[in-house]
C-alpha positions as CSV (number, residue, x, y, z in Angstrom):
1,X,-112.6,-211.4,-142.1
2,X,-114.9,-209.0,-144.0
3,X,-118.3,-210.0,-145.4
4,X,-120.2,-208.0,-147.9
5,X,-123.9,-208.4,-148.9
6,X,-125.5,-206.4,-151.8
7,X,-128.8,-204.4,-150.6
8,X,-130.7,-205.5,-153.3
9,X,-130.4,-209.3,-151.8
10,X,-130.5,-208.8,-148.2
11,X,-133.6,-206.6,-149.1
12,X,-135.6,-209.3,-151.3
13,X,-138.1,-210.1,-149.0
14,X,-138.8,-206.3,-147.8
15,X,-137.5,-204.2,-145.0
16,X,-139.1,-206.4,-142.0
17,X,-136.6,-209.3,-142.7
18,X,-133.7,-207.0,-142.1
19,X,-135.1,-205.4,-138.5
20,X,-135.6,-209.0,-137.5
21,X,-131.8,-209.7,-138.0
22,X,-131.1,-206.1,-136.4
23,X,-133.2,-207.2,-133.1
24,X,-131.6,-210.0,-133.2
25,X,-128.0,-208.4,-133.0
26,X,-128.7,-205.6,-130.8
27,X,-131.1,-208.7,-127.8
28,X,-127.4,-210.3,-128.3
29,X,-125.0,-207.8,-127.9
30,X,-124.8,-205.8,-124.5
31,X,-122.5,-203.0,-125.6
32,X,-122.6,-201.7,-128.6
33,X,-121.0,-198.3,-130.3
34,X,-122.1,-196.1,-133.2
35,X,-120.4,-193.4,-135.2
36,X,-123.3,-191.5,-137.8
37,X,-121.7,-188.4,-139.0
38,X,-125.2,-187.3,-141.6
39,X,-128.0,-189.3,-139.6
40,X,-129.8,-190.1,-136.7
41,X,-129.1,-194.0,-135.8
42,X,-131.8,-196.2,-135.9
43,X,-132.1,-197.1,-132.2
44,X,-133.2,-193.6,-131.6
45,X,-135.2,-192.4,-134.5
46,X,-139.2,-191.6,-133.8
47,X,-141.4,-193.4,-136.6
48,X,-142.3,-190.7,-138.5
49,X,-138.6,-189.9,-139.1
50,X,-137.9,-194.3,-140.1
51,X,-140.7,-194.1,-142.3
52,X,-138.7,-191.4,-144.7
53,X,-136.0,-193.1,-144.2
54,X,-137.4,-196.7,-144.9
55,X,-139.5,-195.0,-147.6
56,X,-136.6,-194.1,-149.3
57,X,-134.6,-197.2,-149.1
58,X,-137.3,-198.7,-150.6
59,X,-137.8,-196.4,-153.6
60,X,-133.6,-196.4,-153.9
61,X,-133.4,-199.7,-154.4
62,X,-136.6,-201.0,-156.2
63,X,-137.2,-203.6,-153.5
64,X,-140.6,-204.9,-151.6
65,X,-142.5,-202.1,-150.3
66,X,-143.7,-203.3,-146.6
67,X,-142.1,-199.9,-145.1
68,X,-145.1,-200.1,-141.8
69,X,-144.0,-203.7,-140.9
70,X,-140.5,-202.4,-141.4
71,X,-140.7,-199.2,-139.6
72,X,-142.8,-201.5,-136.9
73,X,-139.7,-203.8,-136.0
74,X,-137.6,-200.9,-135.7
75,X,-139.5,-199.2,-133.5
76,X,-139.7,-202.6,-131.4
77,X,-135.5,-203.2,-131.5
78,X,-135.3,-199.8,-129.5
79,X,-136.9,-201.6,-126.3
80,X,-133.3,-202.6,-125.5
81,X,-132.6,-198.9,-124.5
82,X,-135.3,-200.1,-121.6
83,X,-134.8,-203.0,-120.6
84,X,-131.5,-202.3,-117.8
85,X,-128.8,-204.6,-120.1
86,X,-127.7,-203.0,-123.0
87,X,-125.5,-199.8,-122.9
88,X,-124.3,-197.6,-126.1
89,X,-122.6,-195.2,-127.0
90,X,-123.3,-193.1,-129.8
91,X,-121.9,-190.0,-131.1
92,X,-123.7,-188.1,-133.7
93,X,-122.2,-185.4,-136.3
94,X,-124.0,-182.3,-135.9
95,X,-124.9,-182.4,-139.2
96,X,-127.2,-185.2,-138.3
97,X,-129.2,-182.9,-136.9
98,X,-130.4,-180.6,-140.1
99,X,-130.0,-183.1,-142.2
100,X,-133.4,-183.0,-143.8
101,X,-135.6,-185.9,-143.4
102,X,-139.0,-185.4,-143.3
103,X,-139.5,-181.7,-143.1
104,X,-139.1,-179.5,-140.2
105,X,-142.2,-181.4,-138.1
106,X,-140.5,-185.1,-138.4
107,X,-137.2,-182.8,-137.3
108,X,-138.7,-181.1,-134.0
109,X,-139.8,-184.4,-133.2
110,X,-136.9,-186.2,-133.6
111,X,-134.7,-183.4,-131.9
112,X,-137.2,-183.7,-129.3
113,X,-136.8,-187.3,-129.0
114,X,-133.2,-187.0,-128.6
115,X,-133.0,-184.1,-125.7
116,X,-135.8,-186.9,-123.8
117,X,-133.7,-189.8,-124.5
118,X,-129.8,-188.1,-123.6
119,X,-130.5,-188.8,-120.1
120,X,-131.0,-192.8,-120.6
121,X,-128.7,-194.6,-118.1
122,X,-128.3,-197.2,-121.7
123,X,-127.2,-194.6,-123.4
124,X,-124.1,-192.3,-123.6
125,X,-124.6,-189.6,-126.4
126,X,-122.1,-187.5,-128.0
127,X,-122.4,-184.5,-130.7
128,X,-119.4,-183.7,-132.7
129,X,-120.0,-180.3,-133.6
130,X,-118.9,-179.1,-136.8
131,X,-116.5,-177.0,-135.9
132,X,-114.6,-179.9,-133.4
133,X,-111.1,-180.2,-133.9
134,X,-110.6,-184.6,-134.4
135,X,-107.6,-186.2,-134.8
136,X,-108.8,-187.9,-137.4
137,X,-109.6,-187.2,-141.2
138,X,-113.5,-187.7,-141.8
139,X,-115.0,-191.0,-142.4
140,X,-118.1,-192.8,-143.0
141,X,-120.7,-193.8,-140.3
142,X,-120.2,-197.1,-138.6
143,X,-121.4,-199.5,-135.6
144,X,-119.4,-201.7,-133.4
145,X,-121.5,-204.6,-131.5
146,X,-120.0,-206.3,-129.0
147,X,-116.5,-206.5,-127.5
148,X,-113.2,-208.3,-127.5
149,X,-113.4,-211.9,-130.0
150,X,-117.0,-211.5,-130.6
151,X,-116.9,-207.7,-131.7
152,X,-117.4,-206.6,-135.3
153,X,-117.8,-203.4,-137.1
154,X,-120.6,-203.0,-139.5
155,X,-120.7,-200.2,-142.3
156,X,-123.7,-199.2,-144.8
157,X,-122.2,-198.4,-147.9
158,X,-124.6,-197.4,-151.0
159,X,-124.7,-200.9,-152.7
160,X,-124.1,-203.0,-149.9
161,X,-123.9,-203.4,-146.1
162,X,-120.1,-205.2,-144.5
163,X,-119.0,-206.8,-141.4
164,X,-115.9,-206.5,-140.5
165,X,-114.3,-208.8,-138.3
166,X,-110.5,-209.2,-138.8
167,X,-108.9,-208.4,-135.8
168,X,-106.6,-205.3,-137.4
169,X,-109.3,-203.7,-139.3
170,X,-111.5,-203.6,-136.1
171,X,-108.5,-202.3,-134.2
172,X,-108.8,-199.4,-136.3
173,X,-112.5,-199.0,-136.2
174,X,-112.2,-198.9,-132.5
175,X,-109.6,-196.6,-132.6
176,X,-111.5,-194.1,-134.9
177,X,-114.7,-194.3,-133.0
178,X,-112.3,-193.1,-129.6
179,X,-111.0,-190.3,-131.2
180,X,-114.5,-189.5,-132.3
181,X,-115.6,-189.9,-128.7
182,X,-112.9,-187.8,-127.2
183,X,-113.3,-184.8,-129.7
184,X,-117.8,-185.0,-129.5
185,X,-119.6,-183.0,-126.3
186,X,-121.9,-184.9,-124.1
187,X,-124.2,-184.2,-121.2
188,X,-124.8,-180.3,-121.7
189,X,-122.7,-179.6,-124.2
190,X,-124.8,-181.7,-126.4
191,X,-127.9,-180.7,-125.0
192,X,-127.2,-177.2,-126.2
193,X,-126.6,-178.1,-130.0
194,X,-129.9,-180.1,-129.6
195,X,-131.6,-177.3,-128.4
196,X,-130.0,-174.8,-130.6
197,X,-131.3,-177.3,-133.8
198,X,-134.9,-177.7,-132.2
199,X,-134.7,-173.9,-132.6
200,X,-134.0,-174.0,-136.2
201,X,-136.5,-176.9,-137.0
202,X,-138.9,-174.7,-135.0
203,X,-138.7,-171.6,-137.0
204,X,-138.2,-173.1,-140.4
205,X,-141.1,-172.9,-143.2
206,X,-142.9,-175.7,-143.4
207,X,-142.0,-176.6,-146.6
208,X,-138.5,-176.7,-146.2
């Protein structure tokens, strides 16, 4: 099965609805896996660096402006990378790390963030540098919470965000996301393209 909700509706009521929903998931699910090839994930962005990204949901899509309350709850769904019962694994496209959001002083301290939080027993965090060879063509970002009958993939598209549950389509999310996995660098591999972006946040004009 595969749902489908426009933006524009699961967005009526403002951005603080949604991270409600999103705690929700993530207190529920203990494992959980995310592909993001252009972004940071949410789970793992500082507040300055949600509050572009809220900010420009917001201004996207025309819908209520309450982007502190929103920001707030997603700031308070990343305690599960505390709390000793979730575990994820993430792998991030390199390009997530100059894509600009912000400006270079939301970047260095989001970078920063990252090399601080790659050493979380929760988390497992890979970088798939853009010159990895995948065995795979590209695709879009994606999450998978949970495992066997009560896993499901969910996707962000432009218009709308989708769950997909039927058993064959998730086969191939999970399939994708592996291949990703295998073909990403962890541990220091990953802490050198971190380091390697702080770098070019560092140096960069501030107006960039």
């Amino acid at each position: 099965m595969t749902g489908s909700v426009p933006w524009q509706e699961r967005l009526s009521a403002g951005t603080e609805a949604v991270q409600d929903d999103v705690i929700s998931w993530y207190r529920n699910t203990r494992e959980g896996r995310a592909y993001l090839p252009d972004m940071i994930w949410g789970t793992l962005q500082t507040e300055a660096y949600a509050t572009v990204i809220l900010g420009q949901v917001v201004e996207f899509l025309g819908t209520p402006n309450d982007v502190p309350a929103g920001v707030a709850k997603r700031m308070r769904r990343q305690q599960v990378l505390y709390d000793g019962e979730h575990h994820y694994d993430v792998v991030l496209g390199e390009q997530a790390l100059y894509t600009n959001i912000g400006g270079p002083e939301v970047m260095r301290g989001q970078i920063e963030r990252l090399i601080d939080e790659a050493s979380l027993p929760s988390l497992r965090l890979g970088i798939l540098s853009s010159t990895a060879r995948v065995g795979l063509f590209p695709v879009h970002g994606f999450n998978i919470y949970g495992t066997g009958n009560d896993a499901r993939a969910h996707v962000e598209l432009v218009s709308s965000s989708m769950d997909v549950t039927e058993p064959g389509e998730l086969a191939l999310y999970e399939k994708a996301f592996a291949l990703l996995r295998t073909a990403a660098v962890h541990g220091a591999g990953a802490e050198t393209l971190l380091r390697k972006a702080h770098a070019h946040w560092s140096s960069a004009p501030a107006r960039e």
